[in-house]
C-alpha positions as CSV (number, residue, x, y, z in Angstrom):
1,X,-2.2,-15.1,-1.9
2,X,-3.6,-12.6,0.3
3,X,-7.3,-11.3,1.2
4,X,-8.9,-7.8,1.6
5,X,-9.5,-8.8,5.3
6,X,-5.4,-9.4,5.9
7,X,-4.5,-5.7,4.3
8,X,-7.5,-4.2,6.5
9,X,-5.9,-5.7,9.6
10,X,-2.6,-4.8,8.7
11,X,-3.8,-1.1,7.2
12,X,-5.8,-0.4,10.4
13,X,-3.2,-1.4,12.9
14,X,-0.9,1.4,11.8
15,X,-1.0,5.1,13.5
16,X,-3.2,7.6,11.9
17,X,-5.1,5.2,9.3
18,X,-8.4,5.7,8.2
19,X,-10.7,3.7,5.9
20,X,-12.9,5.1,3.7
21,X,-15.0,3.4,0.6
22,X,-14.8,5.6,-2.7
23,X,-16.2,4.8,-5.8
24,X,-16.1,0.9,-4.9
25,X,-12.3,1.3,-3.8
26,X,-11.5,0.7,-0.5
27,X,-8.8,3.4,0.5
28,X,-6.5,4.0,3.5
29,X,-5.5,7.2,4.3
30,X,-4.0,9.9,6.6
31,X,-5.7,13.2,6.5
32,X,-6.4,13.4,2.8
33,X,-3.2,11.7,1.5
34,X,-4.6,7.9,0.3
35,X,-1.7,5.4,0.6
36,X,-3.0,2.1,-0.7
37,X,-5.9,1.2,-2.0
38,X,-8.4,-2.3,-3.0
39,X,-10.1,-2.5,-6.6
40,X,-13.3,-3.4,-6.3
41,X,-13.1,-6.7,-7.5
42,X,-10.6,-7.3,-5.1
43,X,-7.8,-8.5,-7.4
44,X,-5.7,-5.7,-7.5
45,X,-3.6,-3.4,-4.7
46,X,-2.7,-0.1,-5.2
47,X,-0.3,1.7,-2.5
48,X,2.4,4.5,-2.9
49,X,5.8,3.9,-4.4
50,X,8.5,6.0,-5.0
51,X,8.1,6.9,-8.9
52,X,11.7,6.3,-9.7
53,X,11.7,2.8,-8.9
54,X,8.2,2.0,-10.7
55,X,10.0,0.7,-14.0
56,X,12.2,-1.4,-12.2
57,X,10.3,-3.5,-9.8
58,X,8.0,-3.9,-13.0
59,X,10.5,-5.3,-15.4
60,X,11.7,-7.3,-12.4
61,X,7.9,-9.0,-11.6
62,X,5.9,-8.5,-14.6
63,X,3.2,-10.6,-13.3
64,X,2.9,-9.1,-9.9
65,X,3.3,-5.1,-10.7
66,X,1.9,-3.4,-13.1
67,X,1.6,0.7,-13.6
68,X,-1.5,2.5,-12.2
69,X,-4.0,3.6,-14.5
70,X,-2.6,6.6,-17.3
71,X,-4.1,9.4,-14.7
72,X,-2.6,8.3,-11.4
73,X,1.2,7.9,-13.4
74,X,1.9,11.1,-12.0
75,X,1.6,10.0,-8.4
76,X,4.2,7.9,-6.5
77,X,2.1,5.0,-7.1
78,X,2.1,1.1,-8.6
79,X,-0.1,-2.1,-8.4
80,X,0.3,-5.3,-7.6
81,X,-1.7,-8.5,-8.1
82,X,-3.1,-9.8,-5.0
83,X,-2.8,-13.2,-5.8
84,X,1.1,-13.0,-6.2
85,X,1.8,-11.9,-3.2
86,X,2.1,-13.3,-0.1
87,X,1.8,-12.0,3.7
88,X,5.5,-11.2,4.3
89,X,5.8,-9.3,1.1
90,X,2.5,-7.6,1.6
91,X,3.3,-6.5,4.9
92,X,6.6,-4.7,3.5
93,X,4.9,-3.3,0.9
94,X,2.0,-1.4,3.3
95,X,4.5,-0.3,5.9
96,X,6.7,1.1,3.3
97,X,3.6,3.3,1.9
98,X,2.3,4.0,4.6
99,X,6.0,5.5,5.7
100,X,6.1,7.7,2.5
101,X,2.7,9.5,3.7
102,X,3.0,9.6,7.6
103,X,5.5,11.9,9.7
104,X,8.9,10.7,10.2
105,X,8.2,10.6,14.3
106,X,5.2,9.1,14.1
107,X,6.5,6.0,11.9
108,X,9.5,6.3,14.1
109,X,8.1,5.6,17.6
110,X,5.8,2.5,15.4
111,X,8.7,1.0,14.4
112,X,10.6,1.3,17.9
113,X,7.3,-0.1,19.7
114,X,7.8,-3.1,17.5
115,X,11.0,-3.5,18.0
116,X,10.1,-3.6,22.0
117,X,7.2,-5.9,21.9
């Protein structure tokens, strides 16, 4: 299981992330473009996904993913139960989001400071 607090961290530490509280959601963002999101009961995480794969990874896990709400299906975008996932898997999951929204150079030089540290 993971916490709000461990996705902050994680959301924060990338390049170009800002937080912002909307309607009870807590949202991560560059510019305007929001790549993952808290309910706010805390349960639930929403982040961008590539549409195409949606049905898959939901058929695969239908206890941990689920589709966003009827107006956001047009967005690259999916859910996933908090409680089902753990760190590792959480951590994947924000990076890759956060690499669908950011420029290619800027998730780039992240990933080669990593790799140097």
């Amino acid at each position: 299981m993971i916490t709000v607090d461990e996705v902050r961290a994680l959301a924060l530490s990338l390049p170009r992330t800002e937080e912002h509280l909307i309607r009870d959601h807590v949202k991560f963002r560059i510019r305007s473009i929001v790549y993952l999101t808290i309910s706010p009961d805390e349960t639930r995480m929403g982040f961008a996904f590539p549409k195409e794969e949606r049905d898959a990874v939901i058929a695969a896990e239908p206890g941990k993913f689920l589709l966003p709400r009827p107006s956001d299906l047009r967005f690259n975008w999916i859910e996933a139960d908090m409680a089902a996932l753990d760190p590792a898997e959480m951590r994947e999951l924000v990076l890759d989001a956060w690499r669908m929204v950011v420029p290619r150079k800027v998730s780039t030089a992240y990933d080669a400071a990593r790799h140097a540290a």
